[in-house]
The first five atom37 places (N, CA, C, CB, O) and aatype in JSON, in Angstrom:
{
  "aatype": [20, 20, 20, 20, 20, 20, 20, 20, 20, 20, 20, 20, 20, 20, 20, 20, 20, 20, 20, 20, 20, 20, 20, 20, 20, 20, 20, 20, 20, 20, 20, 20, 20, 20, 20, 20, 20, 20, 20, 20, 20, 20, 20, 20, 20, 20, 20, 20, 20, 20, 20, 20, 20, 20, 20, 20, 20, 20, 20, 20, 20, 20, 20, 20, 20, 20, 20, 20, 20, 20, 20, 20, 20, 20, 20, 20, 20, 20, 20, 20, 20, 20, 20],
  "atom_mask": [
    [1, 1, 1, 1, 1],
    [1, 1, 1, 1, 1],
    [1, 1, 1, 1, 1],
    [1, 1, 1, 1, 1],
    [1, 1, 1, 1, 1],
    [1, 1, 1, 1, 1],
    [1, 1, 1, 1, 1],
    [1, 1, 1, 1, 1],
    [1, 1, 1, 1, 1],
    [1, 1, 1, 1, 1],
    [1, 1, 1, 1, 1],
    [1, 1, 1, 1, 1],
    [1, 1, 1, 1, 1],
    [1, 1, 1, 1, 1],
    [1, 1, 1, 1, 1],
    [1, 1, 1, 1, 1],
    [1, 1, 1, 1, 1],
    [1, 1, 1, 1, 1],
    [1, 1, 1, 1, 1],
    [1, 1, 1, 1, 1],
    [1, 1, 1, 1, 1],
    [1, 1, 1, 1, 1],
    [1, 1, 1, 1, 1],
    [1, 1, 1, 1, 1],
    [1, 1, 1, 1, 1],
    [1, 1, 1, 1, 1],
    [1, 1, 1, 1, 1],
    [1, 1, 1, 1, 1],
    [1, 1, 1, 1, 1],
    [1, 1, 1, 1, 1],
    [1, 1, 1, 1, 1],
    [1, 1, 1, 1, 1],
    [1, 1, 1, 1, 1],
    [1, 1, 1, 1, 1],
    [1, 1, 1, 1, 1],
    [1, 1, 1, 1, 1],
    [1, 1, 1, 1, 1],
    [1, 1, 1, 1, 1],
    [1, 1, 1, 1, 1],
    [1, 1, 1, 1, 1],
    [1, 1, 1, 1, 1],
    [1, 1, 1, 1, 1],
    [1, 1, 1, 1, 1],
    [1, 1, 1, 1, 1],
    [1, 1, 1, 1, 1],
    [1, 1, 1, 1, 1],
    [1, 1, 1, 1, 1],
    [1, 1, 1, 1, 1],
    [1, 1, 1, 1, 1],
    [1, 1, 1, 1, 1],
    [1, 1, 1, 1, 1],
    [1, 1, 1, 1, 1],
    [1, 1, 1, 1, 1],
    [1, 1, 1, 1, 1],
    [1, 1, 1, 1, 1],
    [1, 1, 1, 1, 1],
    [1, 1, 1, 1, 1],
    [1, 1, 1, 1, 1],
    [1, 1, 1, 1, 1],
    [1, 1, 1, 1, 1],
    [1, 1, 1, 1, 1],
    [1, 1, 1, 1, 1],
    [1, 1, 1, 1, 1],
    [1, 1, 1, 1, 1],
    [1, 1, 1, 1, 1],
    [1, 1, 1, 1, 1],
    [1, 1, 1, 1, 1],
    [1, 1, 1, 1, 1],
    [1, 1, 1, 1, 1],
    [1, 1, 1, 1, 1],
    [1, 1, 1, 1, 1],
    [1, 1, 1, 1, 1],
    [1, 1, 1, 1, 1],
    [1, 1, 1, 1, 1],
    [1, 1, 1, 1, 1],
    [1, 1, 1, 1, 1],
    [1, 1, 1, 1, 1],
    [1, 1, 1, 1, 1],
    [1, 1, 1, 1, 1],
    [1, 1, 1, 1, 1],
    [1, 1, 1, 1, 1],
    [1, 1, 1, 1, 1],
    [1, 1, 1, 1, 1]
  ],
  "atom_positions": [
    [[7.33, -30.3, -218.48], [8.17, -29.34, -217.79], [9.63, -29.61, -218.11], [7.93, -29.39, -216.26], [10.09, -30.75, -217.97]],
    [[10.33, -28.66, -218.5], [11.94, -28.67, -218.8], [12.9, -29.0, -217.67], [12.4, -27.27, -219.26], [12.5, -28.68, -216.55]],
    [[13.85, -29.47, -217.75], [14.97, -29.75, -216.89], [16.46, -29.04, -217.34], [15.09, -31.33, -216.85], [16.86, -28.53, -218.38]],
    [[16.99, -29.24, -216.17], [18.33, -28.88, -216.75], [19.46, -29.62, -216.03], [18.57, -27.33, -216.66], [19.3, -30.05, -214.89]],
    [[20.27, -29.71, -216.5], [21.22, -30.16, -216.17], [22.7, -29.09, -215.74], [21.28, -31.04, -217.19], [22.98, -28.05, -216.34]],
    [[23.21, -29.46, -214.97], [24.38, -28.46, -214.48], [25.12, -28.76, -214.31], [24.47, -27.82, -213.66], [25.11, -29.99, -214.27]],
    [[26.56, -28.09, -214.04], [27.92, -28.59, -213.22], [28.17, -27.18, -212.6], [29.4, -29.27, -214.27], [28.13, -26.17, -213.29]],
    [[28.47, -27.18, -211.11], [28.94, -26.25, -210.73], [30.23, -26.58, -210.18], [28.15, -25.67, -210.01], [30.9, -27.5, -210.64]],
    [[30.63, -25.77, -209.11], [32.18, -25.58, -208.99], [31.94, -25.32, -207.85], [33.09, -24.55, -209.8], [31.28, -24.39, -207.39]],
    [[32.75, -26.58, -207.05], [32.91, -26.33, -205.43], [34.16, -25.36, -205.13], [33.19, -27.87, -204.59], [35.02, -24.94, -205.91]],
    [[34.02, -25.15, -203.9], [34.91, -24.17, -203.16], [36.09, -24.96, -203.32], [34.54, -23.78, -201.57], [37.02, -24.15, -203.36]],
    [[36.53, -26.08, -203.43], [37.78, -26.91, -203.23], [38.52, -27.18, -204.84], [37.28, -28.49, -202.4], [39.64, -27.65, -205.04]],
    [[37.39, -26.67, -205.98], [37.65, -26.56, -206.86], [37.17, -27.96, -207.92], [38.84, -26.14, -206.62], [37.24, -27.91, -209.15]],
    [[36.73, -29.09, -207.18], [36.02, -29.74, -208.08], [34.75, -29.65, -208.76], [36.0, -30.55, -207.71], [33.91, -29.01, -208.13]],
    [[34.43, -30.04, -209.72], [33.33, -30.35, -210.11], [32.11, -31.25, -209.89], [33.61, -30.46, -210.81], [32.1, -32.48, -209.98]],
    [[31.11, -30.47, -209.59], [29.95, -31.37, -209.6], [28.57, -31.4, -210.16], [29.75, -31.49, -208.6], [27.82, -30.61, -209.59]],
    [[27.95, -32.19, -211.25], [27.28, -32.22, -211.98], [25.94, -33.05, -211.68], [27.99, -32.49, -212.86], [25.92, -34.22, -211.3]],
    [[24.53, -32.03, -211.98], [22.98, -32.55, -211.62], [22.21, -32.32, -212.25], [22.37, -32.25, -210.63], [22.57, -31.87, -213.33]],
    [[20.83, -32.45, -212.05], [19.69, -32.25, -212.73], [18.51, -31.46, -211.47], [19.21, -33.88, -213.42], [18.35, -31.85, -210.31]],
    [[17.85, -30.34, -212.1], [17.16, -29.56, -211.58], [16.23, -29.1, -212.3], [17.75, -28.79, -211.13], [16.63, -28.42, -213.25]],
    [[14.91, -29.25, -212.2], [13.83, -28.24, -212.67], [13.81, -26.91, -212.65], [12.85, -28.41, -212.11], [13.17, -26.21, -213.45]],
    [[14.92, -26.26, -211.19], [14.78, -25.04, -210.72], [16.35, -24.65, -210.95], [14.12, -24.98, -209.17], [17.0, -25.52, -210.36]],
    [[17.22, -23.76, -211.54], [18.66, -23.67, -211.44], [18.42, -23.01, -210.22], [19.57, -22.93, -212.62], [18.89, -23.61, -209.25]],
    [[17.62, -21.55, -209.88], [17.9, -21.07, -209.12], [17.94, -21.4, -207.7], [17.49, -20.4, -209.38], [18.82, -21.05, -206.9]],
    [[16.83, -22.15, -207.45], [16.86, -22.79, -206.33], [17.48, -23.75, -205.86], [16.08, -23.03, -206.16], [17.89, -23.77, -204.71]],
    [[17.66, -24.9, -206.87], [18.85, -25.92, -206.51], [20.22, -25.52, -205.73], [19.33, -26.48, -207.81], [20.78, -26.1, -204.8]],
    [[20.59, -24.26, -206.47], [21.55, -23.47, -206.03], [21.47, -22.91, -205.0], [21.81, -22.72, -206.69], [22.52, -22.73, -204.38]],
    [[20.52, -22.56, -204.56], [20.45, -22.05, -203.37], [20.58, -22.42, -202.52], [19.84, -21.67, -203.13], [20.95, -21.79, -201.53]],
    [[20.16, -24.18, -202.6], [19.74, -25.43, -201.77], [21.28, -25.83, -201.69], [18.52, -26.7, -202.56], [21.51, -25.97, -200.49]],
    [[22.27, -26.04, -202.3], [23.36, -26.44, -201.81], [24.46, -25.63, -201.91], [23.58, -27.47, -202.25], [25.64, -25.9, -202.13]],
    [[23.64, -24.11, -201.65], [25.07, -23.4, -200.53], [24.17, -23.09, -199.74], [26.24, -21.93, -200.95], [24.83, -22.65, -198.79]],
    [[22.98, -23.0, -199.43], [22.4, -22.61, -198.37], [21.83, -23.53, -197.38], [21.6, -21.88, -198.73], [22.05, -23.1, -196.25]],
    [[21.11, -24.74, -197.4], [20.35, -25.26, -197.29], [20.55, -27.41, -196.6], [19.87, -24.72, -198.61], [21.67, -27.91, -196.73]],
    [[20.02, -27.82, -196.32], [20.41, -28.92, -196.07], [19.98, -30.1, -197.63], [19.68, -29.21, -194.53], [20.59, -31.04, -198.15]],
    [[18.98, -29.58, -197.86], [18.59, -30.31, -198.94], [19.43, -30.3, -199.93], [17.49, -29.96, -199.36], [19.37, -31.23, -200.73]],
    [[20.32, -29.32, -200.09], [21.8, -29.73, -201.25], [22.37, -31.1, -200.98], [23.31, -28.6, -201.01], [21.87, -31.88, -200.18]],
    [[23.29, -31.31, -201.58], [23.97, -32.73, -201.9], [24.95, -32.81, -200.75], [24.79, -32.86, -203.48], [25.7, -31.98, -200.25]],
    [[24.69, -34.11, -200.49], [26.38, -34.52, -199.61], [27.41, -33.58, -200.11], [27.14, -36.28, -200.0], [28.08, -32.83, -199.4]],
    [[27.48, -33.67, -201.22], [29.42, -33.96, -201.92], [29.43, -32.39, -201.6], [29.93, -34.62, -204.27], [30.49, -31.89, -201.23]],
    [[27.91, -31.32, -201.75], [28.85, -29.85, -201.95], [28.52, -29.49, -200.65], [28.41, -28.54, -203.26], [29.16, -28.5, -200.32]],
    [[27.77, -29.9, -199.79], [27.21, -29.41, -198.26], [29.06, -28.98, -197.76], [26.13, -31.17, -197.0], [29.48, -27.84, -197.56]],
    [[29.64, -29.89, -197.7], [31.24, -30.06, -197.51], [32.19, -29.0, -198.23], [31.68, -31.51, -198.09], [33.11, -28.48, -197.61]],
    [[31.94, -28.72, -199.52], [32.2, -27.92, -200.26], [31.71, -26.3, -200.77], [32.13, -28.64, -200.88], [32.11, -25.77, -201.81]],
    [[31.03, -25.85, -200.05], [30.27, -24.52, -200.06], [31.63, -23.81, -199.72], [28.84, -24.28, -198.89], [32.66, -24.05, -199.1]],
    [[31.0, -22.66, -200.58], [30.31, -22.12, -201.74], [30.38, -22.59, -202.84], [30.56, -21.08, -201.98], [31.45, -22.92, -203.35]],
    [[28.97, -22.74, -203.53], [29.43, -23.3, -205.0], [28.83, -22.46, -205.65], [29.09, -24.77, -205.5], [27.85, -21.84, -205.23]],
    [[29.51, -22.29, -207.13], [28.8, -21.35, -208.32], [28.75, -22.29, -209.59], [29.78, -19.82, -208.73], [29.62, -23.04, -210.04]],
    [[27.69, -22.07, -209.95], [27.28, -22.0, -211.07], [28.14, -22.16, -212.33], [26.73, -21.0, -211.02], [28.45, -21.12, -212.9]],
    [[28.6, -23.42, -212.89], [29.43, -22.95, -214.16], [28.92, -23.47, -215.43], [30.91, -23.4, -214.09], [29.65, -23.3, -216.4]],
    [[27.73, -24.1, -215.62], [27.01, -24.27, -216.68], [25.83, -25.19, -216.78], [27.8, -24.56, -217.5], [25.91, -26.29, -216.24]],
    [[24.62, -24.79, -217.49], [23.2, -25.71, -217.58], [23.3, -25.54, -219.1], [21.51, -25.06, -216.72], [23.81, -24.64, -219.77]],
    [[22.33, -27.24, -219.61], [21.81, -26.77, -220.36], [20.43, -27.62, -220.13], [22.57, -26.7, -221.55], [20.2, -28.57, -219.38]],
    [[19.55, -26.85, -221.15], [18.23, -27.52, -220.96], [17.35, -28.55, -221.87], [17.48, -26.56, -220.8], [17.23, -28.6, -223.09]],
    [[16.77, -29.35, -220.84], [16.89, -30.54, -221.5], [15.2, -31.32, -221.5], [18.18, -31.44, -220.65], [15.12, -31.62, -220.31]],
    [[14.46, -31.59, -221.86], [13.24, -31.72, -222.62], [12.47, -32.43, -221.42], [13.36, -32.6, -224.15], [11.3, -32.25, -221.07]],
    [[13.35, -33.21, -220.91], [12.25, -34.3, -219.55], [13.27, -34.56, -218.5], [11.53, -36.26, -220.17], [14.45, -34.21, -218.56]],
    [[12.6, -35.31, -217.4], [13.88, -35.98, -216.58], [14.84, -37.05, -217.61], [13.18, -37.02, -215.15], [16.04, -36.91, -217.85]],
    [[13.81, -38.26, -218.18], [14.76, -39.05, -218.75], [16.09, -38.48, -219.58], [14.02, -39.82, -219.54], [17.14, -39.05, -219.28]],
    [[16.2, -37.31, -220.7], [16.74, -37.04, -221.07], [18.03, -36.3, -220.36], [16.07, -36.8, -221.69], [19.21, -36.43, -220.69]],
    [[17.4, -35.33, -219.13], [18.09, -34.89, -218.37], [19.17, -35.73, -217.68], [17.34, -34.39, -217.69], [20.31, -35.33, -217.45]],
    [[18.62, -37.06, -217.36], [19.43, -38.12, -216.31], [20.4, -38.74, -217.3], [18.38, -39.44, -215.47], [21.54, -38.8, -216.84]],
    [[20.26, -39.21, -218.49], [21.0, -39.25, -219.29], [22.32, -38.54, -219.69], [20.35, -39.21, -219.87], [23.48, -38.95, -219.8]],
    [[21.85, -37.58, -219.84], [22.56, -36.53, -220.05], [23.9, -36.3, -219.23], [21.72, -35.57, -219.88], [25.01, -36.16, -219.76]],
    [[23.62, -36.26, -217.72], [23.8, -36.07, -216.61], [24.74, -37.14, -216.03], [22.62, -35.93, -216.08], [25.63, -37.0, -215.19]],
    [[24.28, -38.42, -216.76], [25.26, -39.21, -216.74], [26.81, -39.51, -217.72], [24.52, -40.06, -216.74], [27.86, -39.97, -217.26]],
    [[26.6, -39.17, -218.97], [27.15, -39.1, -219.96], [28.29, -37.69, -219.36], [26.01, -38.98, -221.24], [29.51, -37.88, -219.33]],
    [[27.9, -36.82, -219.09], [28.8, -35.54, -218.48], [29.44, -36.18, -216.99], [27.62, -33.9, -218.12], [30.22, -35.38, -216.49]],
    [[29.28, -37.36, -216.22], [30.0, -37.57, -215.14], [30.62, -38.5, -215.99], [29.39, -37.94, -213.75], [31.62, -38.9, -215.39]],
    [[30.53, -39.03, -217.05], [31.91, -39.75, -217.55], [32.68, -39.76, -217.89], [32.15, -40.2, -217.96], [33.43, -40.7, -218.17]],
    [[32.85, -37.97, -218.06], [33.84, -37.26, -219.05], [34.49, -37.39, -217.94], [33.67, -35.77, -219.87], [34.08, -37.87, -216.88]],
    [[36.05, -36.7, -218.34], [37.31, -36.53, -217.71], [37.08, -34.75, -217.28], [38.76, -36.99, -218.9], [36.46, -33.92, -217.95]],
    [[37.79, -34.52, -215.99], [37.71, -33.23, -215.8], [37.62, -32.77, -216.8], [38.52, -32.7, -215.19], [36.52, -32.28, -217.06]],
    [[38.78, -32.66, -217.91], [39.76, -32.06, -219.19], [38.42, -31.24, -219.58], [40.57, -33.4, -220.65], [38.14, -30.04, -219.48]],
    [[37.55, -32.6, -220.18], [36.42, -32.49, -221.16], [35.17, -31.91, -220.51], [36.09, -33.89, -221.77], [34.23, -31.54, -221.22]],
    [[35.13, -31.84, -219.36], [34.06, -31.26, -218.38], [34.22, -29.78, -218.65], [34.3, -31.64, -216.71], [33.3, -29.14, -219.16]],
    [[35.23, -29.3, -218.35], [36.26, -28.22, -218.6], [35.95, -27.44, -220.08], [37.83, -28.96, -218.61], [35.38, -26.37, -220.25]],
    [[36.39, -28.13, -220.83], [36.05, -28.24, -222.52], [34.5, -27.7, -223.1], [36.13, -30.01, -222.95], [34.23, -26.65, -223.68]],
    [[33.53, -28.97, -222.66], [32.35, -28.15, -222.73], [31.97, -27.16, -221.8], [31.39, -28.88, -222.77], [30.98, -26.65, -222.32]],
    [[32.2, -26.49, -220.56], [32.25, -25.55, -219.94], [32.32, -24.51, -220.32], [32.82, -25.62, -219.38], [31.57, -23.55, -220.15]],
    [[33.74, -24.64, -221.18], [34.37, -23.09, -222.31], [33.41, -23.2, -223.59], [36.48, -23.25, -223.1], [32.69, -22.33, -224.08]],
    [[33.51, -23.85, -223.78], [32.45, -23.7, -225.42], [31.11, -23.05, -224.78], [31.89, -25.63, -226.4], [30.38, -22.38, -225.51]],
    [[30.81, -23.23, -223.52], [29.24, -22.42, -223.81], [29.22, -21.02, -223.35], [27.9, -23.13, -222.96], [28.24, -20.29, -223.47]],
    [[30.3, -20.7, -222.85], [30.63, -18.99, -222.79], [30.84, -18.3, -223.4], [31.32, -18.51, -222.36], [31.01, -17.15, -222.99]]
  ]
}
């Protein structure tokens, strides 16, 4: 089963980046829901500003980590390149 990885965009304007089997529902889960994350429960509404998809969890978590090490700048950076 595929994964994906994301960063969306809190209401306060930061970024926050995960891994989900489901985009749609994850999303749903943390502007709607309790099961969303600490960091955006605080931060709702959030949208959506980019997935990509990624072969397993391991690869996904990887991934996922490597994108929270970037600098906003570069978060930013690959953001625009996939639009």
């Amino acid at each position: 089963m595929s994964y994906f990885v994301y960063i969306l965009e809190c209401n306060d304007g930061t970024l926050y980046t995960g891994i989900t089997k489901d985009i749609e529902k994850r999303l749903d889960e943390h502007n709607n829901k309790d099961k969303g994350a600490k960091y955006t429960k605080a931060r709702r509404p959030v949208k959506l500003l980019y997935e990509e998809k990624a072969e397993d969890r391991s690869v996904a978590s990887k991934r996922e980590y490597s994108i929270k090490k970037l600098s906003r700048v570069k978060k930013l950076q690959l953001i625009n390149k996939s639009l």
